[in-house]
C-alpha positions in Angstrom: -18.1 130.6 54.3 -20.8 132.7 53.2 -23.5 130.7 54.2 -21.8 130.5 57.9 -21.7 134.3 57.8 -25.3 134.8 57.0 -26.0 132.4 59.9 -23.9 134.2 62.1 -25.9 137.4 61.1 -29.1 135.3 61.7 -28.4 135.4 65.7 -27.8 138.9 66.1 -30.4 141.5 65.5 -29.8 142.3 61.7 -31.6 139.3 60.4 -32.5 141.1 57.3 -29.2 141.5 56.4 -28.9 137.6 57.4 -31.7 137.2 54.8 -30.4 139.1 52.3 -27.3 137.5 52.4 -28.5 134.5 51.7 -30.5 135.8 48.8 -27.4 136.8 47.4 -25.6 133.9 47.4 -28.5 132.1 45.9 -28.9 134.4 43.2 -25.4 134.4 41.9 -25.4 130.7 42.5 -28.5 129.7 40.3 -26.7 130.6 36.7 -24.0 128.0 37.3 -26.4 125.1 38.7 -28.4 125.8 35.8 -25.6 126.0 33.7 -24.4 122.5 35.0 -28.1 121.2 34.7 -28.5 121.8 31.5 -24.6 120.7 30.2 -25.6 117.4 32.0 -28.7 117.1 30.3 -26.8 117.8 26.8 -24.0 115.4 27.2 -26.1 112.6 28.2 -28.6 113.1 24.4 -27.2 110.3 21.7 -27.5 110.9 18.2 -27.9 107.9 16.1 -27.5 108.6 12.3 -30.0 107.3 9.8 -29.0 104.6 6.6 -29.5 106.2 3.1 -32.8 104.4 2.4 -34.2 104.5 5.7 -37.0 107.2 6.8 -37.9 108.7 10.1 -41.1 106.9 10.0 -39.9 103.2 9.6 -37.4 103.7 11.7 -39.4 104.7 14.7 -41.7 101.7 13.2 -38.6 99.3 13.3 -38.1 99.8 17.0 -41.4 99.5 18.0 -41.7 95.7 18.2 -38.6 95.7 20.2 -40.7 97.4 23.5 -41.3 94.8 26.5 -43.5 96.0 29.1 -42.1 96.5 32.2 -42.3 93.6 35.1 -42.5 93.9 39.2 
């Protein structure tokens, strides 16, 4: 609706007010995409717990042979 308005206020002769408008709307609209962006991006990170005995170093080691190279 508001982006309709702002377009309606782009054919008459206030077209900053047609600009500003839609300024507005994306200003107050950015927090919430970002917000969503960033809760996506969180959701989607797996934690995988380590064994007693094993290290951060031979576990990165461990997974290294499994690596194929990609193929076209």
């Amino acid at each position: 609706i508001s982006l309709a308005s702002a377009l309606s206020l782009w054919s008459t002769t206030r077209q900053i007010y047609a600009l500003a408008t839609v300024g507005l709307i994306l200003v107050l609209s950015l927090p919430f995409l970002l917000f969503a962006f960033v809760t996506t991006l969180l959701n989607h990170i797996e934690f995988v717990p380590l064994d007693v005995n094993e290290t951060t170093s031979t576990s990165t080691n461990k997974h290294r042979g499994k690596v194929e190279p990609a193929t076209v």
